[in-house]
VOVOMI-282417 format. One line per 8 residues: number of its first residue (from 0); their letters; for each residue x, y, z of C-alpha. Coordinates in nm, 3 decimals. Layout:
N
NUM> a> X/Y/Z | ... .
***
This chain:
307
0> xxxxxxxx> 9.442/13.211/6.295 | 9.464/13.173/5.899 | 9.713/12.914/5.930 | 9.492/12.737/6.193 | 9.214/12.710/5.942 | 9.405/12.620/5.638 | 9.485/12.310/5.872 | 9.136/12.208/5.977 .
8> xxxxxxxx> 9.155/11.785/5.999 | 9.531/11.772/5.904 | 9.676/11.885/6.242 | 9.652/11.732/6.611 | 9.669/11.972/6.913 | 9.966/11.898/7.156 | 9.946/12.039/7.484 | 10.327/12.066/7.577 .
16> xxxxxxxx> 10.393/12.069/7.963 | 10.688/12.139/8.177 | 10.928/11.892/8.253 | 10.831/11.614/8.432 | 11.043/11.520/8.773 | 11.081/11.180/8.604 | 11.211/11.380/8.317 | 11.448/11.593/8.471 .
24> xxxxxxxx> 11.618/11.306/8.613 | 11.635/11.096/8.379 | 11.404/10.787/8.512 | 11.064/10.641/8.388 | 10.772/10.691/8.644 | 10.548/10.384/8.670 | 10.302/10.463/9.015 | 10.016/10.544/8.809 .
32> xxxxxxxx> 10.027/10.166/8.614 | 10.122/10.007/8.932 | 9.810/10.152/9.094 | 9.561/10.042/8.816 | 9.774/9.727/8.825 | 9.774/9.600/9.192 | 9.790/9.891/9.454 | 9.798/9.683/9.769 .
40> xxxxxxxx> 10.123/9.496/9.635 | 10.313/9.779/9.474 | 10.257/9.967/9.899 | 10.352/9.642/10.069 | 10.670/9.678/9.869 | 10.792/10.026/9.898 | 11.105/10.084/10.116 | 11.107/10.443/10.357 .
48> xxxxxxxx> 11.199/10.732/10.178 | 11.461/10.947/10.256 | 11.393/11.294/10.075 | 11.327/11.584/10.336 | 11.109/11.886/10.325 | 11.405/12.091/10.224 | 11.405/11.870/9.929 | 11.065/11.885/9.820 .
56> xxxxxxxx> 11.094/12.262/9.851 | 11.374/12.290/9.598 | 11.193/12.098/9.343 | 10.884/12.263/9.386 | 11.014/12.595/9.385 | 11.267/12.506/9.060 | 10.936/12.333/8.881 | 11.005/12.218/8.568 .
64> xxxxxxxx> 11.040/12.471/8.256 | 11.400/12.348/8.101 | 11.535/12.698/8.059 | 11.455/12.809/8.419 | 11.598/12.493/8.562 | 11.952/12.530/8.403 | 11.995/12.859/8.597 | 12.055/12.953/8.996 .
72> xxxxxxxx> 11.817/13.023/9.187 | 11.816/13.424/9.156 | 11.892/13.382/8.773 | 11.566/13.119/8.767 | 11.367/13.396/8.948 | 11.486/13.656/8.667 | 11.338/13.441/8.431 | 11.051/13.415/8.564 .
80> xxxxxxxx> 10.998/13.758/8.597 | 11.121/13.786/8.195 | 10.900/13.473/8.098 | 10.589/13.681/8.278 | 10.632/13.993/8.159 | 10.686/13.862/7.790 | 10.366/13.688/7.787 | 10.187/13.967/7.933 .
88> xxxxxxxx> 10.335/14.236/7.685 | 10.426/14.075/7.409 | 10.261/13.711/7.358 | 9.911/13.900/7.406 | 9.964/14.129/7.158 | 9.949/13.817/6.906 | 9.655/13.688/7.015 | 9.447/13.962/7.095 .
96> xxxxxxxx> 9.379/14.330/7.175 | 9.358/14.436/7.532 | 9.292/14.789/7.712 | 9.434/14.700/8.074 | 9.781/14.484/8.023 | 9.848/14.597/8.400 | 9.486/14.456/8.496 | 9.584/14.094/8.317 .
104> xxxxxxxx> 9.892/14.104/8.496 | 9.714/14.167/8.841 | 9.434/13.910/8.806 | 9.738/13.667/8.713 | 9.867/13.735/9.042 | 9.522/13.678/9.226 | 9.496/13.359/9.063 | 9.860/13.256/9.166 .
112> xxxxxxxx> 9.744/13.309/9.542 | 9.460/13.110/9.455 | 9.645/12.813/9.302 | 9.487/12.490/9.393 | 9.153/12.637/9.508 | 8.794/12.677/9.454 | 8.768/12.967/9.120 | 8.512/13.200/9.265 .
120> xxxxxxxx> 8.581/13.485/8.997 | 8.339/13.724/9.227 | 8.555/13.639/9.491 | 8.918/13.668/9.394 | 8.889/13.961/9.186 | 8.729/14.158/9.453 | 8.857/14.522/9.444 | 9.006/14.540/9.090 .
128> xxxxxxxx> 8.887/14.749/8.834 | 8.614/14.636/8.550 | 8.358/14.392/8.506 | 8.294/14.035/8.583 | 8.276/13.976/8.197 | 8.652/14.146/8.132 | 8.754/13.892/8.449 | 8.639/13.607/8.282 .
136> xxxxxxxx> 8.792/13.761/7.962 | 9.114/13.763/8.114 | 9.130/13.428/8.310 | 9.091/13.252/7.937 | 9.342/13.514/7.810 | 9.565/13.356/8.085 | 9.446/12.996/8.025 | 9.552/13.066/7.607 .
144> xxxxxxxx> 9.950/13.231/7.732 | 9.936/12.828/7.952 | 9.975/13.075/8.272 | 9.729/12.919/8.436 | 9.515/12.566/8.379 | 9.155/12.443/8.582 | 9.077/12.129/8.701 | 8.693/12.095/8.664 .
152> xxxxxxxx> 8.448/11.972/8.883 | 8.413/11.605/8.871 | 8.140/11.343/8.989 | 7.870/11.589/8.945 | 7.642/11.301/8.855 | 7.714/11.158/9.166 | 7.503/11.380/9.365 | 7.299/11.654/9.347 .
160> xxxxxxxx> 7.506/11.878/9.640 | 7.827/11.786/9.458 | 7.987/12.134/9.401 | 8.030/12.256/9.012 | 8.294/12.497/9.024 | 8.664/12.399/8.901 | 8.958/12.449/9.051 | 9.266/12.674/8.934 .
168> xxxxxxxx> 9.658/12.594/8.905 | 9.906/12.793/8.780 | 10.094/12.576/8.521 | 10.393/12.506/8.691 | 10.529/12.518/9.078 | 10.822/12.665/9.004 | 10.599/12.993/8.826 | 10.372/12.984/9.123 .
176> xxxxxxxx> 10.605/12.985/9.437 | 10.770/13.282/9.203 | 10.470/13.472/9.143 | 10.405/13.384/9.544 | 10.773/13.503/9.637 | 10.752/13.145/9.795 | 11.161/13.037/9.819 | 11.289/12.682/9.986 .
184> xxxxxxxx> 11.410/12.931/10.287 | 11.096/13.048/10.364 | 10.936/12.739/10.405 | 11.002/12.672/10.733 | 10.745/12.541/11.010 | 10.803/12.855/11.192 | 10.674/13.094/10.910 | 10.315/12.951/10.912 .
192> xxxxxxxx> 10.199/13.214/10.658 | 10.461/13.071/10.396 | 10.370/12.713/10.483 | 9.983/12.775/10.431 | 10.067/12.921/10.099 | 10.345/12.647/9.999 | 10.048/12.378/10.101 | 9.861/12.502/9.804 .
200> xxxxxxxx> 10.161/12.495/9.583 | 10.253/12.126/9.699 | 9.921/12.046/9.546 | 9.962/12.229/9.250 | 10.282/12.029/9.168 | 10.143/11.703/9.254 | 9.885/11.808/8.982 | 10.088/11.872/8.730 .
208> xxxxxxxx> 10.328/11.556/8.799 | 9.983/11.388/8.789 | 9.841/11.509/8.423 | 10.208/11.489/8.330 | 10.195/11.078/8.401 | 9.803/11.047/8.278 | 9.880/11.208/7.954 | 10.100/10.931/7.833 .
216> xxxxxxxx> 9.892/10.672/7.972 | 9.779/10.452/7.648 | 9.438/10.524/7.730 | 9.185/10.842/7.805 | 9.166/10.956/8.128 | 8.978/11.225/8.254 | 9.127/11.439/8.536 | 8.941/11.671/8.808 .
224> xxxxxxxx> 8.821/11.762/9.151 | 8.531/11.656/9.390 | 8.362/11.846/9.593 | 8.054/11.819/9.806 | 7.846/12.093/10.023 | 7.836/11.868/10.283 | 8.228/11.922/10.319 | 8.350/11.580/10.126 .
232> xxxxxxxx> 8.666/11.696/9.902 | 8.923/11.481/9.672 | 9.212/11.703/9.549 | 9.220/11.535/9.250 | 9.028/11.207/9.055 | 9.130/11.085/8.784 | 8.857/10.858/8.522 | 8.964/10.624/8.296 .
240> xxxxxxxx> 8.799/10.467/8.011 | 8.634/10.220/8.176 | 8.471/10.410/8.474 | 8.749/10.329/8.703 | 8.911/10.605/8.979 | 9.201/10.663/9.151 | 9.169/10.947/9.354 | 9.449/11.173/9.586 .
248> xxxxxxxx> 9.497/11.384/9.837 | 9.800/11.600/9.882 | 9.906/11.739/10.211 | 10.196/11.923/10.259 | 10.275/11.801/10.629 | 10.413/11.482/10.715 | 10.134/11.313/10.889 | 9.779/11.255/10.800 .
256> xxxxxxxx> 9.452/11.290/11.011 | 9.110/11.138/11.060 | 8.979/11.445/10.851 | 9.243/11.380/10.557 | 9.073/11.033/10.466 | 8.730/11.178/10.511 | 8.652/11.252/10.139 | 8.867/10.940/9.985 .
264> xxxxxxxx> 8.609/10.739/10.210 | 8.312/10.915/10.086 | 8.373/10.866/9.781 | 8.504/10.533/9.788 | 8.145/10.428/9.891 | 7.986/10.612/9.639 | 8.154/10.469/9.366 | 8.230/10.099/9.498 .
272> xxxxxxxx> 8.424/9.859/9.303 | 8.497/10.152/9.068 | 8.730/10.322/9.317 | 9.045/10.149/9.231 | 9.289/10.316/9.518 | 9.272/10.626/9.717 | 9.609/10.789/9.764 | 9.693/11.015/10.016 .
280> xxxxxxxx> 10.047/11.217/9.904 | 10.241/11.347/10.245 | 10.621/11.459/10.284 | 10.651/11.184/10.553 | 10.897/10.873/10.492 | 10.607/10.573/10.500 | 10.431/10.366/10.256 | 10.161/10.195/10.425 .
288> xxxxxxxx> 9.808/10.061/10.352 | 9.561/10.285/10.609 | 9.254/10.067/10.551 | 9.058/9.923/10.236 | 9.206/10.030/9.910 | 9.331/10.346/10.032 | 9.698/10.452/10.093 | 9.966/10.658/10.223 .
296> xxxxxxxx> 10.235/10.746/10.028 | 10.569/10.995/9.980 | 10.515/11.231/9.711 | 10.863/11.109/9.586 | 10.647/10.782/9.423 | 10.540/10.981/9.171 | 10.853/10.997/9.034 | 11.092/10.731/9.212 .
304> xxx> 11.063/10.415/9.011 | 10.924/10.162/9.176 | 11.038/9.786/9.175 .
***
């Protein structure tokens, strides 16, 4: 902390996140400036893809911390388990004094099988010991060890019902399906447990490939979640400078429904000629254009190049 001061208006903060998938192999992703760009022309153009499930589910569960991803998959899952317990027992212990390290490393676990959903502290800590203050004590704790990350409510401006709580992701796939005990093998469409809980994983990743992308955008963008109580819902909307959205929604399945376009259409009239695209992500092999400014895409295009 001394050090910190001593630096006051000298020093930029530099939020360092995993790897990219762009990164890891070795190619520049361009869907996000292709979307601001022309969105109906950069669709029209995309050939089928060709990754499977299978694939997605090693990527997702590998995520993207360099270190884990040299290793095999048990080795990775050892270092997971190291990287967890270090933080917990030793990376705490610089930053601040705790009674309960067992309790910090439980409510991390209650967030992991919350990842990509609504943070209702009353909620998901139901059961464990203290109170609602130490909770919220520890969810920052985890926020400062960049265990965890939330994706605040956005558009609450845009109507009075629109809900104010954020979301919470652990900060990398790979982490979560670990801290899940989430492996490519288990997700299978006939374990419907594991493929509920990889769902919410899916859209963790997605997040993080999309914050990975905005951040090196050369201009501000502000990232979140919307959420009415009538039952609207965009996994994730991101603002730019100039009031403009793009907005997605990630499912995990191949197809998408009536229901899965519901909230991209709601808010698409809200915001008019300010919603840019509407993207729905999906593990099937189409690009197509489902009706006015709003797609369907592979969740490959956020890191496959396109022409």
């Amino acid at each position: 902390p001394r050090t910190a001061e001593a630096l006051t208006g000298r020093v930029h903060h530099l939020t360092i996140l995993p790897l990219s998938q762009g990164e890891i192999g070795g190619v520049t992703e361009n869907l996000l400036p292709l979307l601001l760009t022309d969105p109906d022309a950069s669709v029209a153009a995309l050939p089928s893809s060709s990754t499977t499930r299978q694939d997605y589910a090693e990527r997702i569960c590998a995520g993207g911390f360099p270190l884990a991803l040299r290793r095999s998959a048990i080795d990775r899952d050892r270092w997971f388990a190291d990287y967890i317990s270090q933080s917990v027992e030793r990376d705490v212990r610089e930053l601040t004094r705790i009674r309960d390290r067992q309790l910090l490393r439980e409510v991390l676990n209650r967030l992991a099988a919350r990842t990509a959903s609504i943070l209702d502290i009353s909620k998901a800590m139901s059961g464990l010991p203290g109170e609602r203050k130490t909770h919220e004590n520890y969810i920052r704790l985890l926020e400062d060890l960049f265990l965890v990350r939330r994706l605040p409510a956005w558009g609450t401006t845009l109507a009075s019902r629109t809900v104010k709580s954020p979301k919470v992701h652990v900060v990398d796939s790979g982490l979560a399906a670990f801290l899940l005990g989430l492996s490519p093998g288990k997700v299978t469409p006939d374990n419907p447990s594991a493929s509920t809980e990889f769902g919410h994983v899916v859209e963790t990743f997605v997040f993080g490939e999309l914050s990975k992308q905005a951040s090196w955008l050369e201009e501000s963008v502000t990232l979140g979640h919307w959420r009415t109580r009538e039952g609207d819902e965009v996994d994730i909307v991101m603002e730019f400078g100039d009031g403009s959205v793009l907005a997605f929604e990630v499912k995990s399945g191949e197809r998408t429904s009536t229901n899965d376009v519901k909230g991209l259409k709601a808010l698409r009239e809200r915001l008019g000629k300010r919603f840019i695209a509407g993207v729905i992500l999906t593990t099937g092999p189409r690009s197509y254009t489902l009706e006015d400014r709003i797609h369907v895409l592979p969740t490959d295009r956020l890191w496959r190049p396109i022409p």
